[in-house]
C-alpha positions in Angstrom: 104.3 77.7 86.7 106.5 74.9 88.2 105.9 75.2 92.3 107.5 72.3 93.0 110.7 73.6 94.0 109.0 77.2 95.3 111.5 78.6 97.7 111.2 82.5 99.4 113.6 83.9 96.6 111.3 82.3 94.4 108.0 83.5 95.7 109.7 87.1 96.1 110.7 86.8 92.4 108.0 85.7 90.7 105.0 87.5 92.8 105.7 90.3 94.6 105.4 93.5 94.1 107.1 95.8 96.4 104.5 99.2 95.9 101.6 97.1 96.5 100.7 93.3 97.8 101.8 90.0 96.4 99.7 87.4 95.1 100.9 83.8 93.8 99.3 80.5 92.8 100.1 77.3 94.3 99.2 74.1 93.5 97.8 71.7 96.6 97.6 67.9 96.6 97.5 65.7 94.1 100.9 65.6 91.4 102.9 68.4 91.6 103.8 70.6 88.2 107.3 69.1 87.0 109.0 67.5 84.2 110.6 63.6 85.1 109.7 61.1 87.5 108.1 61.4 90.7 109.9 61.9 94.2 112.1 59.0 94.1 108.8 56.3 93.6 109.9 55.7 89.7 106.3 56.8 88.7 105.7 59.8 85.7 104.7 63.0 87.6 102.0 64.5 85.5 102.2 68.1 84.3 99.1 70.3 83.9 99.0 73.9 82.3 96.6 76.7 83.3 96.9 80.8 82.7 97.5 82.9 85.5 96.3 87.0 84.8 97.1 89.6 87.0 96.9 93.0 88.1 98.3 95.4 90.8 98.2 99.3 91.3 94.8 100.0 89.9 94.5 103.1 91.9 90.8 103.7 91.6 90.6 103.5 87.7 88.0 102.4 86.0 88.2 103.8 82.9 90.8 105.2 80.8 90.4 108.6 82.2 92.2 111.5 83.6 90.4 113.2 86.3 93.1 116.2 86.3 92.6 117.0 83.0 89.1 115.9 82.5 89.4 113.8 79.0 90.5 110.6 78.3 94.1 109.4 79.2 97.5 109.2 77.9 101.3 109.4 78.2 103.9 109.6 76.5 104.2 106.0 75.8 100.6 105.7 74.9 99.3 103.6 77.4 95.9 103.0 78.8 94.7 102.5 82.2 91.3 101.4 83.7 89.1 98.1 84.3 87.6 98.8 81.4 90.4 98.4 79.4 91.2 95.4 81.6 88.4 93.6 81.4 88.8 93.7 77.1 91.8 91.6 77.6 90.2 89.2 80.0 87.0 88.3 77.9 90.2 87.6 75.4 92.2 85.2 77.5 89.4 83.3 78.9 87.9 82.8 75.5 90.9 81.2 73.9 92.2 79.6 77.2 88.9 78.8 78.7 87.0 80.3 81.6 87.8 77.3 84.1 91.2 76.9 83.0 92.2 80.5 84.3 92.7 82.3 87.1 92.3 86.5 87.3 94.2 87.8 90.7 95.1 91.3 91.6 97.6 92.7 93.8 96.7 95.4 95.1 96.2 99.3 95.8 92.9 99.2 94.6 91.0 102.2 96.6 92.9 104.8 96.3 94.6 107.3 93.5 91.8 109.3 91.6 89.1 111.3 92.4 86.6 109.0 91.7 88.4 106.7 95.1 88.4 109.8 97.2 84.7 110.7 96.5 83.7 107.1 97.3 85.8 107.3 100.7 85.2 111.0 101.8 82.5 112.5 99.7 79.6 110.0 99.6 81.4 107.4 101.6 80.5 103.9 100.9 80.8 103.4 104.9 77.8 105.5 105.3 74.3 104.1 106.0 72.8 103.3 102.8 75.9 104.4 101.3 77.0 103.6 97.4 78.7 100.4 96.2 82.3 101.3 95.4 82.7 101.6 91.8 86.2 99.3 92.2 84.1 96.3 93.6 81.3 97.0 91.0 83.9 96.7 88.1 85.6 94.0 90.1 82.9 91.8 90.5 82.0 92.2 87.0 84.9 91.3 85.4 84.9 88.4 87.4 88.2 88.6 89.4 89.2 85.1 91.6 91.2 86.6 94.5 93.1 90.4 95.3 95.9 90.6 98.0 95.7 93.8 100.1 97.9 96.7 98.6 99.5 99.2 101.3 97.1 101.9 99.9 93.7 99.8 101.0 94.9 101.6 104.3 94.9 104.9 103.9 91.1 105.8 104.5 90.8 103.9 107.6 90.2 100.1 108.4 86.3 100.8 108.3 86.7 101.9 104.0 88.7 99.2 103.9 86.2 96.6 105.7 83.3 97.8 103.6 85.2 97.0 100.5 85.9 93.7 101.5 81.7 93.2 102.4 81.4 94.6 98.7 83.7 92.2 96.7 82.6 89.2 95.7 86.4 87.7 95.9 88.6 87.7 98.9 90.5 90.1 99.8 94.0 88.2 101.1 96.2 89.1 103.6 98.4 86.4 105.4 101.1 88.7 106.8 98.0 91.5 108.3 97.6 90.2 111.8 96.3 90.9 115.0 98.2 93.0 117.2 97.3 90.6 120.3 96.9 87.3 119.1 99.0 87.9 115.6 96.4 85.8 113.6 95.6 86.8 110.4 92.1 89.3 110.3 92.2 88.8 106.7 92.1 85.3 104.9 95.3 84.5 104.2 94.3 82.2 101.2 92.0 80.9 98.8 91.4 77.4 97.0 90.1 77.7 93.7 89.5 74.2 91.4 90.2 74.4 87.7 90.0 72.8 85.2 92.9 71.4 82.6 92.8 71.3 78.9 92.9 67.7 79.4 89.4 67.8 81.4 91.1 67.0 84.9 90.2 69.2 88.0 93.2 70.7 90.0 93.2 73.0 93.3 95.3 76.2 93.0 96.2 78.3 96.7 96.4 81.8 96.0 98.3 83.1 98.5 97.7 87.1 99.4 100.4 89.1 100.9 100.6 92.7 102.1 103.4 95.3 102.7 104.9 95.7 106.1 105.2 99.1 105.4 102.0 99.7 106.6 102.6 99.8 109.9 104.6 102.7 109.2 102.6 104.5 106.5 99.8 104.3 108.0 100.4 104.0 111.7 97.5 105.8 112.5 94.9 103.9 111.2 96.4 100.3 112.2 98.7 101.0 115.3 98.1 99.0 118.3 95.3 97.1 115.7 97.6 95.2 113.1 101.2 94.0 112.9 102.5 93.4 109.3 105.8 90.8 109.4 107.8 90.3 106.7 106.6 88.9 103.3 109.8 86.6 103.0 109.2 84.9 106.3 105.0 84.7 106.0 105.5 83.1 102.3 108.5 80.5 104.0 105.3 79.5 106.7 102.5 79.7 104.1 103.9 77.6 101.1 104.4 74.9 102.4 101.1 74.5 104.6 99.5 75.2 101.5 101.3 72.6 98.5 100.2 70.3 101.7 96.9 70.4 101.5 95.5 67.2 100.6 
């Protein structure tokens, strides 16, 4: 993607999704991703290509399976759901794009929507001494994801679910517009740096930037009232974007 000219309308555009979080790549330091000449120095700005996956509204499914009706499932249109199915298509890309040369991000609602999410929050609680690893952050951390932004649905067990999750992923879980209700810092990173590298052989550092919906503090104003304040996405991405593409 050309992030070179990334403004708020473009961020919204391009990233965000309004049921869930928003998560977008961004290059830092070095050349930025255009076509021409660099910023008024006469010299060629170089231009590097890598693939970007994502997901969002995974809603606890693993596998393509209907808990209501206890077989596997489908719509009308046929489609599938689940990691499972997910993770088919990933072995795909990263084989013909290569592993290092991608980048597998998800944005959000991830803990709750099935059965199987409730058991691991209410039934045999994964907050629980000694208690299971979610099956989300199993599959997760399997298929190798790089970075997930917080979904408004992460908060509808209760911060502790949600901070047990975290512990059990082995990618961040981003939220740069989550912060403190006193000192309105961010209690969730708000990004992550990841280095790829190009089909030409070069290393470059790609911000993903993880951002959450404000609704929250509506939605679930039990569970995060007087705790976390969620401004806007369009005003967190205008401060983050910039800090970030900075970064040397």
């Amino acid at each position: 993607m050309a992030l070179d000219r990334w403004d708020r309308r473009t961020f919204l555009g391009r990233s965000a999704a309004v049921g869930a979080g928003a998560a977008g790549a961004v290059m830092v330091g070095g050349e930025a991703l255009a076509h021409g000449r660099g910023h008024g120095e006469g010299r060629p700005v170089k231009r590097y290509s890598f693939s970007v996956m994502g997901t969002t509204d995974l809603h606890g499914n693993v596998f393509n399976w209907d808990y209501f009706t206890d077989r596997e499932y489908d719509d009308t249109a046929h489609n599938d759901i689940g990691l499972a199915k997910i993770s088919t298509l990933v072995d795909q890309v990263r084989r013909e794009k290569g592993r290092r040369n991608t980048l597998l991000i998800d944005a959000g609602d991830t803990i709750q929507g099935t059965q199987l999410s409730y058991y691991y929050a209410k039934v045999d609680p994964i907050t629980a001494r000694r208690g299971p690893v979610h099956p989300m952050a199993k599959a997760m951390n399997a298929i190798g994801y790089d970075a997930a932004a917080l979904g408004n649905h992460e908060f509808n067990y209760g911060i502790p679910v949600l901070r047990k999750f975290e512990e059990q992923c082995d990618f961040p879980l981003l939220g740069a517009n989550a912060l403190d209700a006193k000192s309105l810092r961010p209690v969730f990173p708000p990004y992550v740096i990841k280095r790829l590298r190009t089909p030409c052989g070069r290393d470059v550092r790609v911000a993903v930037l993880g951002l959450t919906n404000p609704g929250i503090a509506i939605w679930d104003k039990a569970h995060v009232a007087g705790k976390m304040v969620f401004p806007g996405l369009e005003e967190q991405a205008a401060k983050w974007v910039p800090r970030l593409r900075s970064m040397g």
